[in-house]
N, C-alpha and C positions, 0 to 999 in steps of 0.2 A: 556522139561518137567518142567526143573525149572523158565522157566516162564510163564507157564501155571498156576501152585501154584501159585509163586507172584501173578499172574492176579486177582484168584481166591477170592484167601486171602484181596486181595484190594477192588474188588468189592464187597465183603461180610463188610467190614469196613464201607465204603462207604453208601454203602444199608442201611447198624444200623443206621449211622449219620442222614441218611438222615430221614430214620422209626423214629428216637429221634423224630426228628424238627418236623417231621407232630404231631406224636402223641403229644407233647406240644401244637401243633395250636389245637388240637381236647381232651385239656384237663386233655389229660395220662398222668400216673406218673410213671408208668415202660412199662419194655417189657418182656415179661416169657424170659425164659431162652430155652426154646421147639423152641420159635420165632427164637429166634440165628442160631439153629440149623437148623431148616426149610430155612431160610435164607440161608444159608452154602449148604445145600444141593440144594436146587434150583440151587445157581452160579454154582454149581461142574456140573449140568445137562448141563447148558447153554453154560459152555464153552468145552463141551465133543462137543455138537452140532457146537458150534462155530470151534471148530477143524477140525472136517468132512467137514464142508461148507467151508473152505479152500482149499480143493479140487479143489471145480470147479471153472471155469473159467469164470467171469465176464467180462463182453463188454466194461460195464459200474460203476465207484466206485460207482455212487450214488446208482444205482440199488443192488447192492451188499447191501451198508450199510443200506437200505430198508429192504432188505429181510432179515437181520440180527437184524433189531428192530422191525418188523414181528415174529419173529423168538422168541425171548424174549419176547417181550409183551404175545402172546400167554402162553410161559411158566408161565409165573409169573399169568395172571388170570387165567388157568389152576389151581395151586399150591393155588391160592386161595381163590377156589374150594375145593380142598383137604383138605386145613389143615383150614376151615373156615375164612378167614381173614375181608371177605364181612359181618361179623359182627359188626367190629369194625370201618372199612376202606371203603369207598364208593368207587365203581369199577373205577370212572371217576379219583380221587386221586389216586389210585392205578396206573392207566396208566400213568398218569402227574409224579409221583414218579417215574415210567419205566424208562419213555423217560427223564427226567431231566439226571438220574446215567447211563443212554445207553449215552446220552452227552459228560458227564463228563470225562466216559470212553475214548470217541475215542477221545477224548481231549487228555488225556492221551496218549495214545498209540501214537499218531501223535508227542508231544512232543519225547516221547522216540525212533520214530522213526526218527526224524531230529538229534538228539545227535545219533544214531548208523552209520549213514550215516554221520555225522561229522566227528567221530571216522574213519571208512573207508578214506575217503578223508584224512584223516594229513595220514595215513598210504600208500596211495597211493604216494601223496608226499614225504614219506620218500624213498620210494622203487624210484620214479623218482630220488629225489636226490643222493641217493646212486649209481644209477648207471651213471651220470652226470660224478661223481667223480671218 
C-alpha cells in the first residue's frame, strides 16, 4: 500500500512538471488549482487499475506493458473529456505527454526494481556466508 501512494504521489509530480513545460511551449502562465486535483485523481484511478491488472498473467513483458499504456492513455483522453482539457491541450500532445510520463515511469520502477533485487542478493549472501561459518 505504501507504495502504491509513493507511486501515486510521483506520478501526480511528475505529470504537473511535465503539464508546467507543455503549457510554457503553448504560452500558459499557470495551472488552476482543480487541474492538480484532476491530475491526482486520474493517477489514484490508474494505479487502482494498474493493481488489478497485476493479476493476470502475461506470456509476454511487452505485451503487458502495451496493454498497460493502452490502459492509461485511454484513461487520461477519457478524463479529458470530463474535465474539459481538449480546450487548452490538443489530443495528439495530450497522448505524447501519456506516453513520455508512462516512460519515465517504467523507467523508474525498473531502476527501483534492480536496487530491490540488489538488496535481496547481499542478503542471500549473508545468509550463505553465515552458514559457511
Amino acid at each position: 500500500m505504501k507504495k502504491i501512494l509513493l507511486n501515486i504521489m510521483a506520478t501526480t509530480g511528475i505529470s504537473l512538471v511535465v503539464l508546467s513545460l507543455v503549457a510554457t511551449l503553448y504560452d500558459g502562465s499557470l495551472i488552476c488549482i482543480d487541474t492538480i486535483f484532476q491530475v491526482l485523481g486520474l493517477n489514484v484511478v490508474i494505479y487502482i487499475g494498474l493493481f488489478f491488472m497485476e493479476f493476470t498473467e502475461y506470456r509476454f513483458a511487452i505485451l503487458e506493458t502495451g496493454l498497460k499504456l493502452i490502459y492509461v492513455i485511454v484513461l487520461v483522453l477519457i478524463s479529458g473529456l470530463i474535465w474539459g482539457w481538449y480546450n487548452n491541450l490538443p489530443v495528439a500532445v495530450l497522448v505524447l505527454m501519456t506516453i513520455g510520463i508512462f516512460v519515465v515511469c517504467v523507467c523508474l520502477d525498473a531502476i527501483s526494481l534492480i536496487s530491490e533485487v540488489k538488496s535481496i542478493n547481499v542478503l542471500i549472501e549473508g545468509e550463505e556466508q553465515s552458514k559457511i561459518h
